[in-house]
Backbone as XML, in Angstrom:
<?xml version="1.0"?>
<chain id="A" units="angstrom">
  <residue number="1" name="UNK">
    <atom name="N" x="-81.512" y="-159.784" z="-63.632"/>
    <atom name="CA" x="-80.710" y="-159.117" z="-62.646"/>
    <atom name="C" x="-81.559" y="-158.139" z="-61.820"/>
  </residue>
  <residue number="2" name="UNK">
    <atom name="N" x="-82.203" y="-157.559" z="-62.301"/>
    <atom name="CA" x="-83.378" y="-156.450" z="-61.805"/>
    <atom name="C" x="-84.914" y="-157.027" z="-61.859"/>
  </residue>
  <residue number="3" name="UNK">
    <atom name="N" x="-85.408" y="-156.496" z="-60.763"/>
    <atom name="CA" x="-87.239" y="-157.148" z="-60.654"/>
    <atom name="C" x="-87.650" y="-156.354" z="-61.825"/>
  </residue>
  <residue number="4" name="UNK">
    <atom name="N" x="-88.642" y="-156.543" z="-62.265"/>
    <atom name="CA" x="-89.499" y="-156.256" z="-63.790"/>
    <atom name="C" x="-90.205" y="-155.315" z="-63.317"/>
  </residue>
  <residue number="5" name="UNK">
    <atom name="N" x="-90.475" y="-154.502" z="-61.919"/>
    <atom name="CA" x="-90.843" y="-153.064" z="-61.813"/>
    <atom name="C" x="-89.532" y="-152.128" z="-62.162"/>
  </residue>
  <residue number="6" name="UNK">
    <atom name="N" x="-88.079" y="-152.866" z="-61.777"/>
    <atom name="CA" x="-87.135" y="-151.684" z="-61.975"/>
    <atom name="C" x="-87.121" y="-150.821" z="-63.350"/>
  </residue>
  <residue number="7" name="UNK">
    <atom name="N" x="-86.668" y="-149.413" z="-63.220"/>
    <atom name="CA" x="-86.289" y="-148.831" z="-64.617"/>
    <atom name="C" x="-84.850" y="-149.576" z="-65.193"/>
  </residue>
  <residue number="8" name="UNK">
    <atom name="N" x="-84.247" y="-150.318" z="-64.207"/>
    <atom name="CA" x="-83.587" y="-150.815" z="-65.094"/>
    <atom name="C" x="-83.326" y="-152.415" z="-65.657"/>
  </residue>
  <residue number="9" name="UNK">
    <atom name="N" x="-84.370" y="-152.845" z="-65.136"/>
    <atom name="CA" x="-85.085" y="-154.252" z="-66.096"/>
    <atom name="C" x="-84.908" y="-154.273" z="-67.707"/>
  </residue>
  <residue number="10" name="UNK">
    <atom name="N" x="-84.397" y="-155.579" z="-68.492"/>
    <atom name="CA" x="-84.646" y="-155.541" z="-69.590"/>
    <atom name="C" x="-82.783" y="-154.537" z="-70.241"/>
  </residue>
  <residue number="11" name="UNK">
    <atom name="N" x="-82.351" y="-154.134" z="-69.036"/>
    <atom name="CA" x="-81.237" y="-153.078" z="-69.657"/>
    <atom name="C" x="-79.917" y="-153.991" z="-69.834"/>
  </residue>
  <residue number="12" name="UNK">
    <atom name="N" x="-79.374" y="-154.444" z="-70.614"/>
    <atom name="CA" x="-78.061" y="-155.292" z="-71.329"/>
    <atom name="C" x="-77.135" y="-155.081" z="-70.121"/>
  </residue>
  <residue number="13" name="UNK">
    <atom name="N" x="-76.189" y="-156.121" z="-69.822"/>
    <atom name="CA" x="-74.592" y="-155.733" z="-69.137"/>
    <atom name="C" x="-73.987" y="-155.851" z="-70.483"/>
  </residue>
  <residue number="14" name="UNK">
    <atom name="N" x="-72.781" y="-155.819" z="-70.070"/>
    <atom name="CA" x="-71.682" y="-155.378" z="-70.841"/>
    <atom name="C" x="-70.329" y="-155.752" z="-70.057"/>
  </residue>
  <residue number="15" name="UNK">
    <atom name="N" x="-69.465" y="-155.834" z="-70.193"/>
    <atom name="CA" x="-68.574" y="-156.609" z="-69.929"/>
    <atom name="C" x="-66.761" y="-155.430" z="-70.253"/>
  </residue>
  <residue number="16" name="UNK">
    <atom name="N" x="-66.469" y="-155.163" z="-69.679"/>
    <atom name="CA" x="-65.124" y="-154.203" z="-70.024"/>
    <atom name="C" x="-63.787" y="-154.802" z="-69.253"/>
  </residue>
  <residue number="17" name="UNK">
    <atom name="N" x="-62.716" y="-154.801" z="-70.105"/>
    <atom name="CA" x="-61.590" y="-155.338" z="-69.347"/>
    <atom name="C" x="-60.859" y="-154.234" z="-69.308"/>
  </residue>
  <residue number="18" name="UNK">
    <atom name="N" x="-60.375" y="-154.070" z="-68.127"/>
    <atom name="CA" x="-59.951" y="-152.786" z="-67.785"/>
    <atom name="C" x="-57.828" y="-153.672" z="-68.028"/>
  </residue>
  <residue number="19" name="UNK">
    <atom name="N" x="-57.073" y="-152.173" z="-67.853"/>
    <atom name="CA" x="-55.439" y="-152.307" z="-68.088"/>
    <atom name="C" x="-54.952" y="-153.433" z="-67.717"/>
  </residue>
  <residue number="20" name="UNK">
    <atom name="N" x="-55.367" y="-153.397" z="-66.447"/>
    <atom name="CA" x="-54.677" y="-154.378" z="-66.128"/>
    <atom name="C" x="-55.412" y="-156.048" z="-65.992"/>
  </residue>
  <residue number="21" name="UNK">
    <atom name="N" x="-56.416" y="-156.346" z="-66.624"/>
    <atom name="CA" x="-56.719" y="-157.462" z="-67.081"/>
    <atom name="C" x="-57.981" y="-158.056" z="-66.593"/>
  </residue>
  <residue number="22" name="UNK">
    <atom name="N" x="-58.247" y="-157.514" z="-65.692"/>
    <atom name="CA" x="-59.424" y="-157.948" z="-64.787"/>
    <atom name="C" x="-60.801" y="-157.232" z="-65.580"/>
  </residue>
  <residue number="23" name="UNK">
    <atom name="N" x="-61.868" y="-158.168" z="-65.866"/>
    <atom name="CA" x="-62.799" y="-158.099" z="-66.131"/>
    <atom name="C" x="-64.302" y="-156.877" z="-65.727"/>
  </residue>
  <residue number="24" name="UNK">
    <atom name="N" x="-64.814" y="-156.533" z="-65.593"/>
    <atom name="CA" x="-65.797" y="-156.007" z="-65.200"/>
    <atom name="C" x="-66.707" y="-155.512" z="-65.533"/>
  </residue>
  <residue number="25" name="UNK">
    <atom name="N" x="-68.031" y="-156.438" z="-65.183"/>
    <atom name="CA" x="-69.519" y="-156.156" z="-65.580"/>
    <atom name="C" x="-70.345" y="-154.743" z="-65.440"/>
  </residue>
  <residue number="26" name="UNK">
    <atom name="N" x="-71.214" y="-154.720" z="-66.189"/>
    <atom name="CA" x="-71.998" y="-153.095" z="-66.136"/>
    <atom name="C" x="-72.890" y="-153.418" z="-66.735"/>
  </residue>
  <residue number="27" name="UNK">
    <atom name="N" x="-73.816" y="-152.570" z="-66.388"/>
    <atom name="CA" x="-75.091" y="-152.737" z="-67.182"/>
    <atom name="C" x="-75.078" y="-151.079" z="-68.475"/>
  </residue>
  <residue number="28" name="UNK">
    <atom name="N" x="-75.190" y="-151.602" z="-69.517"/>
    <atom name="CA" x="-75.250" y="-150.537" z="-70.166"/>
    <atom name="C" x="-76.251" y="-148.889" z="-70.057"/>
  </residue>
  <residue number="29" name="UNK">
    <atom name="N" x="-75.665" y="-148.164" z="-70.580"/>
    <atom name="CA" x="-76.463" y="-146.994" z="-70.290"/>
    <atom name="C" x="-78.138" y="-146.714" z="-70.727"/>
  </residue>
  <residue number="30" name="UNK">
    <atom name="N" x="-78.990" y="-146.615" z="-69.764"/>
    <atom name="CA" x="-80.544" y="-146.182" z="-69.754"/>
    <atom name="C" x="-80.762" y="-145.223" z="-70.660"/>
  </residue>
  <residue number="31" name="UNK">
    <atom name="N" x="-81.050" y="-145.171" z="-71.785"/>
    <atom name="CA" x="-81.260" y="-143.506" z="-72.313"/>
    <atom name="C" x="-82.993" y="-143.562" z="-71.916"/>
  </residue>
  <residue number="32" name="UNK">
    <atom name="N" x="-83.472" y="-142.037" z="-71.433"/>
    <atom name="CA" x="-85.098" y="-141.317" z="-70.912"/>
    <atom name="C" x="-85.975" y="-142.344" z="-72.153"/>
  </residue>
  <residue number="33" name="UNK">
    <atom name="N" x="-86.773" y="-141.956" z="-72.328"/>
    <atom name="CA" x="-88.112" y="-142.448" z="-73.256"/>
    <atom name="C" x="-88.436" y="-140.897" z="-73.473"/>
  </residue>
  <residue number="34" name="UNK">
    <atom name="N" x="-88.820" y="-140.727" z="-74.445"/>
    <atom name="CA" x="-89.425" y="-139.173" z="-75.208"/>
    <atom name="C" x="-91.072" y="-139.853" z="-74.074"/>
  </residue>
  <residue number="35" name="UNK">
    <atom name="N" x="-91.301" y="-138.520" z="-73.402"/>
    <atom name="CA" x="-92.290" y="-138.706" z="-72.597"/>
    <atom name="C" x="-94.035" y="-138.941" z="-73.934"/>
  </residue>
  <residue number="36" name="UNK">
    <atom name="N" x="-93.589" y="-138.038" z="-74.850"/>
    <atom name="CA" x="-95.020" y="-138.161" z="-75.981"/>
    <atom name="C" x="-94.999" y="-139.327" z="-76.547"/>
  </residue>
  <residue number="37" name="UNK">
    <atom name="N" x="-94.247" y="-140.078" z="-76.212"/>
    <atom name="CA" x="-94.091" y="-141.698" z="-76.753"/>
    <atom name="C" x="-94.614" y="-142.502" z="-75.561"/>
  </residue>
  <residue number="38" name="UNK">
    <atom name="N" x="-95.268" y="-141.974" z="-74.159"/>
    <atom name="CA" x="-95.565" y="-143.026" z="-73.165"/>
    <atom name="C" x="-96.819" y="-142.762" z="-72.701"/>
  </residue>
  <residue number="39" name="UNK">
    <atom name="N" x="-97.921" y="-143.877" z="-72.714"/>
    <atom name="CA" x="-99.006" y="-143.601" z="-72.686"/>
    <atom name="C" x="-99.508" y="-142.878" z="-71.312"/>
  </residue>
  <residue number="40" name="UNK">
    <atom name="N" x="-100.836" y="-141.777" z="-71.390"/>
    <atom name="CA" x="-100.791" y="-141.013" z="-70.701"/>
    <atom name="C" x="-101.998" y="-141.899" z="-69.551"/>
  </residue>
  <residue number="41" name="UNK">
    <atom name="N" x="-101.818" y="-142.152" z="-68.313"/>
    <atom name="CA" x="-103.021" y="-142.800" z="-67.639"/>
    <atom name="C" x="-103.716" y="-141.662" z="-66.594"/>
  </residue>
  <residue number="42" name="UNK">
    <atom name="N" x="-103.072" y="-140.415" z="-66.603"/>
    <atom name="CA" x="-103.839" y="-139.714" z="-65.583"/>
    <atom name="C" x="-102.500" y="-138.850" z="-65.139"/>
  </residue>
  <residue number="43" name="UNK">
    <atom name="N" x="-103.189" y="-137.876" z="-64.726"/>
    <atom name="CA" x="-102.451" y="-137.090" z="-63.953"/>
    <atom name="C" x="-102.590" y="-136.694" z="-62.208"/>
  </residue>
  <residue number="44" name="UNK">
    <atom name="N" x="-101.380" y="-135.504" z="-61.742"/>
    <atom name="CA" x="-101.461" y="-135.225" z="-60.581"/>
    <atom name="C" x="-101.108" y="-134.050" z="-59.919"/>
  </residue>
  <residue number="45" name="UNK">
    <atom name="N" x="-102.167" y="-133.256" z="-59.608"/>
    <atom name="CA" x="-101.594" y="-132.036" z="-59.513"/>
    <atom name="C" x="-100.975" y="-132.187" z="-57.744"/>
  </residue>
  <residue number="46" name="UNK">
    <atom name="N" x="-99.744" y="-131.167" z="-57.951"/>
    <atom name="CA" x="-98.539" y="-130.810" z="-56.530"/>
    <atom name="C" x="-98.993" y="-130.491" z="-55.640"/>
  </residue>
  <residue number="47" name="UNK">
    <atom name="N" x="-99.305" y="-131.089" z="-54.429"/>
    <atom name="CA" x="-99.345" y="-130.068" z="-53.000"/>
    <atom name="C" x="-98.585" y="-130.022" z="-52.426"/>
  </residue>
  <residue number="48" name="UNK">
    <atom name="N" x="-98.796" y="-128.924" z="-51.541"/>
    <atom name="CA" x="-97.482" y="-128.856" z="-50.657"/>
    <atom name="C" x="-97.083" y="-130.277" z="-49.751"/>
  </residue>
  <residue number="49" name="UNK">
    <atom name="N" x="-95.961" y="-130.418" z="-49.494"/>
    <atom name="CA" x="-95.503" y="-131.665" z="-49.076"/>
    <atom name="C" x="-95.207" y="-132.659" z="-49.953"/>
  </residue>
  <residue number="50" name="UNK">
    <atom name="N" x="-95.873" y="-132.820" z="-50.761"/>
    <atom name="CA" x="-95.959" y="-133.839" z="-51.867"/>
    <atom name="C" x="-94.563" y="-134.212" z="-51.628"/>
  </residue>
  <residue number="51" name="UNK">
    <atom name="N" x="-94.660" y="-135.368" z="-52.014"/>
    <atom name="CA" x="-93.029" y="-136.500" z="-52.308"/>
    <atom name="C" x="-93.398" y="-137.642" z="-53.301"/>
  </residue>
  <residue number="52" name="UNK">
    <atom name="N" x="-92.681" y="-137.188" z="-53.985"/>
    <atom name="CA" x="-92.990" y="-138.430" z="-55.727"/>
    <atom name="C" x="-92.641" y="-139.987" z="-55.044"/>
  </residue>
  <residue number="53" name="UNK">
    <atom name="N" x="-92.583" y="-140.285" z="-53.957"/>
    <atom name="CA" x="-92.781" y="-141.770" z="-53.566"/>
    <atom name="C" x="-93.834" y="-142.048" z="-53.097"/>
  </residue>
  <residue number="54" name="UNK">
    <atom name="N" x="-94.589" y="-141.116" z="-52.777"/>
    <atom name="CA" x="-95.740" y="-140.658" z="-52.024"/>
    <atom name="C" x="-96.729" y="-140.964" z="-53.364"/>
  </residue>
  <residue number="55" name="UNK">
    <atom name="N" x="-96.998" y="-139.882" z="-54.403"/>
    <atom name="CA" x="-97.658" y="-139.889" z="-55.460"/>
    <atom name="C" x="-97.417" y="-141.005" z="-55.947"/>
  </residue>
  <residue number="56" name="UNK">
    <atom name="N" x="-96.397" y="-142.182" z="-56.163"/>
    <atom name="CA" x="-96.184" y="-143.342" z="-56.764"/>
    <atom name="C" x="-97.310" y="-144.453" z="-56.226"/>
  </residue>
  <residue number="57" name="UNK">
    <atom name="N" x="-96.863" y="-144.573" z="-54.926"/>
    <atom name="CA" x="-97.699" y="-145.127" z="-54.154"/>
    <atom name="C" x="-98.867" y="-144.971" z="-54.056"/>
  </residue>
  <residue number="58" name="UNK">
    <atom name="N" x="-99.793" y="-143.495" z="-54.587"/>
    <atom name="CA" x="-100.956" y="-143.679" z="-54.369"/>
    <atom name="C" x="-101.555" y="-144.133" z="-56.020"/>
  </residue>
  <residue number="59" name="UNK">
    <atom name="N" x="-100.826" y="-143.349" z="-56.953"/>
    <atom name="CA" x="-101.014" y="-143.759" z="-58.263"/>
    <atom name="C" x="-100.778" y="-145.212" z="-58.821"/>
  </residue>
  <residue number="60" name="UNK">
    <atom name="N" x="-100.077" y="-145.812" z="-58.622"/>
    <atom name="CA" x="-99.326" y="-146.819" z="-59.145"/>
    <atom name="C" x="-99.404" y="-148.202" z="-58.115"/>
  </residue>
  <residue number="61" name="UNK">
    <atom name="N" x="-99.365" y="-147.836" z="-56.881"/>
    <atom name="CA" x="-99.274" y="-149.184" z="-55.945"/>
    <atom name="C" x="-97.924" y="-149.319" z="-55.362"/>
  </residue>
  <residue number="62" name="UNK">
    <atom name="N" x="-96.997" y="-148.528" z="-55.664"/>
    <atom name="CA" x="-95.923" y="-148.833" z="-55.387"/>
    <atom name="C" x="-95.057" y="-147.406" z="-55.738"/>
  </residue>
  <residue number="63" name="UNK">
    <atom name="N" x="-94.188" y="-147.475" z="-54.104"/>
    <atom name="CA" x="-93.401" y="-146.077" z="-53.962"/>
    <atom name="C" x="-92.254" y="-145.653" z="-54.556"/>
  </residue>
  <residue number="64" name="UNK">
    <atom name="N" x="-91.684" y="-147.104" z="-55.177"/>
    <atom name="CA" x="-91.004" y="-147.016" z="-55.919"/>
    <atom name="C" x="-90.411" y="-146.798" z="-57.838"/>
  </residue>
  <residue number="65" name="UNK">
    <atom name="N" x="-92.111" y="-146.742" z="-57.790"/>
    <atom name="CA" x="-92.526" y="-146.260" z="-59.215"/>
    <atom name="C" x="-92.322" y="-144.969" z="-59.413"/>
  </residue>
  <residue number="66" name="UNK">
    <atom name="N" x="-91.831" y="-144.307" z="-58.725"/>
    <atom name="CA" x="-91.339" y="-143.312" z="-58.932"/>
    <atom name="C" x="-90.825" y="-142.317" z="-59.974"/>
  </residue>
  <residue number="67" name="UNK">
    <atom name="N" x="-89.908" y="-143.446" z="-61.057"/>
    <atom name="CA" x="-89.272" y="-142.825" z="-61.524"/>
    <atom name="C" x="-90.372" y="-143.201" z="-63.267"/>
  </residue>
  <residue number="68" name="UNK">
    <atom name="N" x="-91.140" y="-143.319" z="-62.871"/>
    <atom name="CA" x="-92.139" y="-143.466" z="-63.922"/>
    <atom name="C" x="-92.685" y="-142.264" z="-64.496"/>
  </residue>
  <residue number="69" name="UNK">
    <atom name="N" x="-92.809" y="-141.424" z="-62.898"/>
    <atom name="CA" x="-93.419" y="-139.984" z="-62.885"/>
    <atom name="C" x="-91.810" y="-138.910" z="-63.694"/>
  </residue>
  <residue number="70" name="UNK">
    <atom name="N" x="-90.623" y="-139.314" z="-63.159"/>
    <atom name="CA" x="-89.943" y="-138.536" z="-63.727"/>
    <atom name="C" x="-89.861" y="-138.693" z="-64.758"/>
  </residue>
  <residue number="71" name="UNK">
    <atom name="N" x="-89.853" y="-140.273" z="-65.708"/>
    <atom name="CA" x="-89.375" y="-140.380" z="-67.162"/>
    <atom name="C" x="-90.719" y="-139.281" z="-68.059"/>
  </residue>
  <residue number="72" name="UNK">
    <atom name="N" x="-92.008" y="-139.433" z="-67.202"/>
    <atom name="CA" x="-93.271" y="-138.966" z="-67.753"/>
    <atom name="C" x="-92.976" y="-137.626" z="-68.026"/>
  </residue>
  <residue number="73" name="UNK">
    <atom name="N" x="-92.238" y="-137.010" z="-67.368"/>
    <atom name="CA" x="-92.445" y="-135.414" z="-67.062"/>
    <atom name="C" x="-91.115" y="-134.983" z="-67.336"/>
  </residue>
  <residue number="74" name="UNK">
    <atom name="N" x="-90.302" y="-135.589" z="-67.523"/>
    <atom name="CA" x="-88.444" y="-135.262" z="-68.831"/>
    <atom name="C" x="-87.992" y="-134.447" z="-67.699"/>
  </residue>
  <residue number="75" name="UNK">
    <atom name="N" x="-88.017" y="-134.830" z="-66.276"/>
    <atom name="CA" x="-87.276" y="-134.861" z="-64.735"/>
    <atom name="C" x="-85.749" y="-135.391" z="-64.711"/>
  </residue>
  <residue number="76" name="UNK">
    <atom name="N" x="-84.637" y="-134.399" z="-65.047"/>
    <atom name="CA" x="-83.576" y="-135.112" z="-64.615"/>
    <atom name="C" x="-83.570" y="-135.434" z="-63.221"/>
  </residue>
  <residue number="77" name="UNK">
    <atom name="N" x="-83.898" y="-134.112" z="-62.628"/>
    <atom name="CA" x="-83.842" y="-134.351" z="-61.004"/>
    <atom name="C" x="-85.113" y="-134.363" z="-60.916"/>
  </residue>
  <residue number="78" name="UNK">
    <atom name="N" x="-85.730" y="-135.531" z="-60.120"/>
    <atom name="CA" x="-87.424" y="-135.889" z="-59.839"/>
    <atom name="C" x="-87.205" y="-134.934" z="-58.536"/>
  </residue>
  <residue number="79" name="UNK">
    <atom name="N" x="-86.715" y="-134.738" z="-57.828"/>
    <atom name="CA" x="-87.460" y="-133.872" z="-56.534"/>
    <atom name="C" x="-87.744" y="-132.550" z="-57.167"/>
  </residue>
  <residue number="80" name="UNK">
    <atom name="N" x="-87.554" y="-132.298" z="-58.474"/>
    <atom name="CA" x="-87.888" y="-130.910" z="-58.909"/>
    <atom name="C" x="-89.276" y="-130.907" z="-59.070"/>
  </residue>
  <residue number="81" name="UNK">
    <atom name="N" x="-89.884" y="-131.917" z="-59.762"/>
    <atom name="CA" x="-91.194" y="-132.285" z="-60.204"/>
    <atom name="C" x="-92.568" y="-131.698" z="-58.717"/>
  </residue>
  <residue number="82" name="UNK">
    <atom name="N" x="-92.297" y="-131.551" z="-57.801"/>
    <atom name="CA" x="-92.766" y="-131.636" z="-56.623"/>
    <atom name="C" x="-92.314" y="-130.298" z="-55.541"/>
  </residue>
  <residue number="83" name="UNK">
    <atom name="N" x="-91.485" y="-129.528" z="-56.588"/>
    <atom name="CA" x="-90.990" y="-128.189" z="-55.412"/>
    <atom name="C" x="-92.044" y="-127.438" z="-55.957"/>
  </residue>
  <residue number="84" name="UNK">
    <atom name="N" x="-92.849" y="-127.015" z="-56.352"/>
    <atom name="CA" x="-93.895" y="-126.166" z="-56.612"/>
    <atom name="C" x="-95.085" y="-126.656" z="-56.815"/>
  </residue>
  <residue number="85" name="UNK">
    <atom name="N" x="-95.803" y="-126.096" z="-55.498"/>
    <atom name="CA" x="-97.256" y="-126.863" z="-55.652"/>
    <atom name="C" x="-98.052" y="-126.556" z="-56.264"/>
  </residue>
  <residue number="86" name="UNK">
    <atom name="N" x="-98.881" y="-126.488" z="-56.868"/>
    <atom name="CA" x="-100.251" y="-126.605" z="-58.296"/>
    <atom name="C" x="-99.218" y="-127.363" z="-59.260"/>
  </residue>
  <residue number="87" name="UNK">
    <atom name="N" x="-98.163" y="-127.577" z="-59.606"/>
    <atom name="CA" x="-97.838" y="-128.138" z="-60.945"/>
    <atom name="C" x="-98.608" y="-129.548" z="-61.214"/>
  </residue>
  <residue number="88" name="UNK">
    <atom name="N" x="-98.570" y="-129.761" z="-62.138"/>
    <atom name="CA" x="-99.830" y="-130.790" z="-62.970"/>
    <atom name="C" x="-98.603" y="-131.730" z="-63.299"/>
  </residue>
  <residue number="89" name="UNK">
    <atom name="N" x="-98.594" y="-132.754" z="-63.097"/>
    <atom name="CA" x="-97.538" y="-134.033" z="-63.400"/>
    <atom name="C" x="-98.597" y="-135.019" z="-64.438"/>
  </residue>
  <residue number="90" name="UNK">
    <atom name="N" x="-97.814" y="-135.340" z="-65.386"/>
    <atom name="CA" x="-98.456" y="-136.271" z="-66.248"/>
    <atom name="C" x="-98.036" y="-137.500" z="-65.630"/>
  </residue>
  <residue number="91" name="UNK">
    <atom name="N" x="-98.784" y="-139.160" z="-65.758"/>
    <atom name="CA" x="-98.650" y="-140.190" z="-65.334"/>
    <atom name="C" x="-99.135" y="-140.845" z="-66.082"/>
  </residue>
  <residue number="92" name="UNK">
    <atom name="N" x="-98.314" y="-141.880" z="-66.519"/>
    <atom name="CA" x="-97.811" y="-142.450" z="-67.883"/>
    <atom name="C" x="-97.888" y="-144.182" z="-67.401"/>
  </residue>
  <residue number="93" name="UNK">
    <atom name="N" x="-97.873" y="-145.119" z="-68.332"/>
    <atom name="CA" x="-97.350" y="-146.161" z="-68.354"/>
    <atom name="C" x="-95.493" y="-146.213" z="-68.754"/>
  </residue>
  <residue number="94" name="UNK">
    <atom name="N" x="-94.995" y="-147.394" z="-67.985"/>
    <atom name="CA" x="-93.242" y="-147.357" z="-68.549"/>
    <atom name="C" x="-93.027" y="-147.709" z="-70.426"/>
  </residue>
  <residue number="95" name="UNK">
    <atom name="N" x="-92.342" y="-146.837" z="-70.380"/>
    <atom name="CA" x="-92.065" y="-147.380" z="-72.106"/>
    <atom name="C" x="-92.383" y="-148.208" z="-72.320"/>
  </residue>
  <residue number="96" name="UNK">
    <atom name="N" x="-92.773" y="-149.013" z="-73.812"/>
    <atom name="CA" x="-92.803" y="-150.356" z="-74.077"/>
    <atom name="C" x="-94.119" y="-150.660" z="-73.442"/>
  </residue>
  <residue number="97" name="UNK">
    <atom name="N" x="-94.891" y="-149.967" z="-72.555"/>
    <atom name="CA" x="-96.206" y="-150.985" z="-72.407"/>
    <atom name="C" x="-97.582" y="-150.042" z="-72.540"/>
  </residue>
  <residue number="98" name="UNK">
    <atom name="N" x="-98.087" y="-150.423" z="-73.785"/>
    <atom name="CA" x="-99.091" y="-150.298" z="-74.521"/>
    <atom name="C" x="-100.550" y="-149.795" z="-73.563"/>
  </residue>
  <residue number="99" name="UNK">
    <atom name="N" x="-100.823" y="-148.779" z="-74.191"/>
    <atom name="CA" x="-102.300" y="-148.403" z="-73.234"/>
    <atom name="C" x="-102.663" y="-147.093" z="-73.218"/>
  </residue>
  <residue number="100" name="UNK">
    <atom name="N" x="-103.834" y="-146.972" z="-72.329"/>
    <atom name="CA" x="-103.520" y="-145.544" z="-72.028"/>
    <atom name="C" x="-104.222" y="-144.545" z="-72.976"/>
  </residue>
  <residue number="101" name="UNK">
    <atom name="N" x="-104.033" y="-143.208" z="-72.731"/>
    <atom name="CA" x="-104.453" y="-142.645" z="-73.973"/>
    <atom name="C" x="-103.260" y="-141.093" z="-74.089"/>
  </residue>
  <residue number="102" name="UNK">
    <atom name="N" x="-102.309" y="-141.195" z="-75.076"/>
    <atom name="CA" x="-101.169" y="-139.959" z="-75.262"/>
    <atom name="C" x="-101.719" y="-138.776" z="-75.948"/>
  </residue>
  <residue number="103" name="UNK">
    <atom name="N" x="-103.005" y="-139.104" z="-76.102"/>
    <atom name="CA" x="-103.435" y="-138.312" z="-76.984"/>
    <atom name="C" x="-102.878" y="-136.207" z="-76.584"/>
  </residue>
  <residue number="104" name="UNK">
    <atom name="N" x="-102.880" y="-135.839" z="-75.290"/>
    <atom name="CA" x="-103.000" y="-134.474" z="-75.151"/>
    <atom name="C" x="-101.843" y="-134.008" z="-74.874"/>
  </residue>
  <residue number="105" name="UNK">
    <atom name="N" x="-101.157" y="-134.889" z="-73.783"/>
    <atom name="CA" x="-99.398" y="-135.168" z="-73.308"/>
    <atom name="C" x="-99.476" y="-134.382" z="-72.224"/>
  </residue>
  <residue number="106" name="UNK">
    <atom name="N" x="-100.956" y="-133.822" z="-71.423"/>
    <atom name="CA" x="-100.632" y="-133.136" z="-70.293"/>
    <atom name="C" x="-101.175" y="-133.857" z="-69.341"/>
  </residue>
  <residue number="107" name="UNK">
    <atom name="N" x="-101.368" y="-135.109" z="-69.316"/>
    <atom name="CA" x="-101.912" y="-135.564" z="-68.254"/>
    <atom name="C" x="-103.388" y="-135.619" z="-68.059"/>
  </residue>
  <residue number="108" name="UNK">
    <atom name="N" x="-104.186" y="-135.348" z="-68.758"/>
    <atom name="CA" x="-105.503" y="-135.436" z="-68.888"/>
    <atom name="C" x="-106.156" y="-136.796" z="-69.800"/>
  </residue>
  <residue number="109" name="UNK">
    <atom name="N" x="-106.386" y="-137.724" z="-69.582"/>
    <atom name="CA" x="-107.038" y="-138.473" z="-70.206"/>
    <atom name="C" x="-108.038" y="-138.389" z="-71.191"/>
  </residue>
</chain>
C-alpha cells in the first residue's frame, strides 16, 4: 500500500465495521522506535533556516526522509528539531535496518 521509503510501509490494515454495517479499512497504529535502538549514521548540526526536508535531502537523498530525523531525535513535532540553531540532530538508519554505529546516541559516529 505504501512505497518502502514510507514510515508507514510494512504497517498492518485492519478492518472495523462500524453501527451501521459498513466496513472500513485502516492501517493500524505506528508506535516511534526507542531512538537508542536505531543505528546512528551521522549527525547534523541546526542553522538558521534549516528545514528537516532540506537536511533529509542532503543526508539521505531524499526530502522526504524526513521523518527518519524525527523518529532519531523522539520529535513529536519535527519542526521543533530545527527552531534552534546549533542543536546537534542525530541521523539514524529506519528501524529494522541493521548498520551504522549506536554506539554514543548523539550523533557522532
Amino acid at each position: 500500500m505504501f512505497e518502502p521509503g514510507s514510515r508507514y510501509h510494512g504497517i498492518p490494515t485492519t478492518v472495523q465495521t462500524l453501527p451501521d454495517g459498513r466496513r472500513v479499512s485502516h492501517l493500524r497504529r505506528r508506535f516511534l522506535p526507542q531512538p537508542e535502538e536505531l543505528a546512528t549514521v551521522g549527525g547534523h548540526v541546526v542553522a538558521a533556516g534549516d528545514r528537516l526536508d532540506r537536511i533529509a535531502a542532503r543526508h539521505y537523498g531524499d526530502p522526504e526522509q524526513y521523518w527518519c530525523i524525527a523518529d532519531a531525535n523522539r520529535a513529536l513535532w519535527p519542526g521543533s528539531l530545527t527552531a534552534v540553531p546549533g542543536r546537534r540532530l542525530r541521523l539514524t538508519l529506519p528501524a529494522g535496518v541493521p548498520g551504522g554505529n549506536a554506539s554514543d546516541g548523539a550523533g557522532r559516529p
